[in-house]
C-alpha positions as CSV (number, residue, x, y, z in Angstrom):
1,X,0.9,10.5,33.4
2,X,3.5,10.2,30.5
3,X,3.4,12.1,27.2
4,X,5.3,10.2,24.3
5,X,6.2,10.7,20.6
6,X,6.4,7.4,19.3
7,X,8.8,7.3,15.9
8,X,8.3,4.1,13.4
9,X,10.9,3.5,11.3
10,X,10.1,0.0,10.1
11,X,8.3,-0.8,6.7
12,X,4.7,-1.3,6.9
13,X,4.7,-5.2,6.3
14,X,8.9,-5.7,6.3
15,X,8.7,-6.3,9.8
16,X,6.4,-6.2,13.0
17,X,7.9,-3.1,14.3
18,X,4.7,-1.0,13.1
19,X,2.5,-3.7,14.5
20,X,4.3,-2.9,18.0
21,X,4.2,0.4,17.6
22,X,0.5,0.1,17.0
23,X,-0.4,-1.6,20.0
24,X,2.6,0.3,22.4
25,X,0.6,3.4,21.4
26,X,-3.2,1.5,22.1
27,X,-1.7,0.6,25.5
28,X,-0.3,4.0,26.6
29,X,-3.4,5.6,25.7
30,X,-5.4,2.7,27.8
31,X,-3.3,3.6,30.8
32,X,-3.8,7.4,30.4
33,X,-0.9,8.8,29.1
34,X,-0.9,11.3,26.2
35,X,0.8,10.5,22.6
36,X,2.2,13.7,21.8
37,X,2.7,12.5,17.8
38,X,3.5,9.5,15.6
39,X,6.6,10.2,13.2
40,X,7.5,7.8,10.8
41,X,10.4,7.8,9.6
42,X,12.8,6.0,6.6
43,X,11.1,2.9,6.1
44,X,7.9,3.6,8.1
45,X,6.6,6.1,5.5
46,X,5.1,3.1,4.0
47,X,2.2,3.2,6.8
48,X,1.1,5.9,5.2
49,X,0.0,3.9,1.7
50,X,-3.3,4.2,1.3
51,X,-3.0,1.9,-1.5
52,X,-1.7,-0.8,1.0
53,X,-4.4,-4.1,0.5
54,X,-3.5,-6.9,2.4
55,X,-4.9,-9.7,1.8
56,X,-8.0,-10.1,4.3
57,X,-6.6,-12.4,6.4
58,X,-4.0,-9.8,7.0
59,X,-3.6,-7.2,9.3
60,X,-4.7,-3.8,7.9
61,X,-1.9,-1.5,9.3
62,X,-2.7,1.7,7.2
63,X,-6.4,1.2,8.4
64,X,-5.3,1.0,12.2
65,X,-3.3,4.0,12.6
66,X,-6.0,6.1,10.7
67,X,-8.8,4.9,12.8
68,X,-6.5,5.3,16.0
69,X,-5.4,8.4,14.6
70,X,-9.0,10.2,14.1
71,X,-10.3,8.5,17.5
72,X,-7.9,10.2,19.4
73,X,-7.0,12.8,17.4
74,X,-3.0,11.6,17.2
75,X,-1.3,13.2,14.6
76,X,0.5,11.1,11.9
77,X,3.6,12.5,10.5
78,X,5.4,11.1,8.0
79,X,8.9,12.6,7.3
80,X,8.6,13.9,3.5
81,X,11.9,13.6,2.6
82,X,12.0,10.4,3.9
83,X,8.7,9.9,1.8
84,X,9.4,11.6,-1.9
85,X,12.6,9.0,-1.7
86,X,10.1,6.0,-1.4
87,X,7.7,7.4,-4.0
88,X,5.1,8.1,-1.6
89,X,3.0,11.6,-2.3
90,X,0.9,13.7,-0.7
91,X,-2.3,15.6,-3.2
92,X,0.3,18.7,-2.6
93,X,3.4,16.8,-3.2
94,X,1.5,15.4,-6.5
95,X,0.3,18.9,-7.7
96,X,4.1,20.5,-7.0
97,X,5.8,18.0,-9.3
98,X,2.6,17.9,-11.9
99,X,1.6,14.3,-11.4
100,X,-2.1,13.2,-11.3
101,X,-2.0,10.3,-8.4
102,X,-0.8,10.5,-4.8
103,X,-0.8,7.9,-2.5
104,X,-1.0,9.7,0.6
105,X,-3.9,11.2,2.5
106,X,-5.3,12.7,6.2
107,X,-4.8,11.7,8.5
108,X,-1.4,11.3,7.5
109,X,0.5,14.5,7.3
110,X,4.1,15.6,5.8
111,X,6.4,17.2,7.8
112,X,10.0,17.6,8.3
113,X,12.1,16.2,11.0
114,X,11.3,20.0,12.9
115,X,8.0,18.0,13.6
116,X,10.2,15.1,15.4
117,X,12.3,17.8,17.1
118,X,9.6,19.9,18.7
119,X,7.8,16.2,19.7
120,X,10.7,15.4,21.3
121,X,10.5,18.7,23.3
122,X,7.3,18.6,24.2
123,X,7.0,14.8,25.4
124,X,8.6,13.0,28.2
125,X,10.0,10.3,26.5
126,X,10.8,9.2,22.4
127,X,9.8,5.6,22.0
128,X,11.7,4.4,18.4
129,X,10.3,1.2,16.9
């Protein structure tokens, strides 16, 4: 079987490529391969909101990758330069620059583009939606 890192670079209701990469990462796991991480990039920090509420007839994106995330234990890395530019902070982020909200939380994580890098090196193949 196939290991992927899977990279999302679409915004979290801009466009459906989230929603794909959602359901390309449900199916890999289905078939038996391994998802190595899940890196979102530019846009795709936004599906790490957690103060995302769509309405109910709407699909809960945030929601799905953080109960995909903690029932396969996937990691969820959201680039945090990529993320400080879009006003999206971690509780660490949000104590460095002395603010009292964040809008971020596990298990989303921030990393740096090191995190795509050593993905990339330890999967077979980079999937980019």
């Amino acid at each position: 079987m196939s290991k992927f890192i899977i990279q999302v670079n679409g915004s979290v209701y801009g466009d459906n490529a989230g929603y794909h990469a959602l359901k390309f990462v449900e199916a890999a796991l289905a078939a038996g391969h391994d998802i190595v991480r899940v890196f979102f990039y530019q846009e795709g920090v936004s599906h790490a909101n957690l103060l995302l509420s769509p309405a109910s007839d709407e699909v809960n994106l945030h929601k799905l990758w953080c109960t995909l995330a903690d029932k396969h234990s996937i990691e969820l890395v959201n680039c945090v330069s990529a993320a400080l530019r879009r006003g999206m902070l971690s509780q660490q982020e949000a104590n460095e620059q002395q603010l009292t909200l964040w809008n971020t939380e596990k298990p989303f994580i921030n990393g740096g583009l090191g995190e795509l890098v050593t993905g990339i090196e330890q999967a077979d193949r980079l999937v980019v939606f």
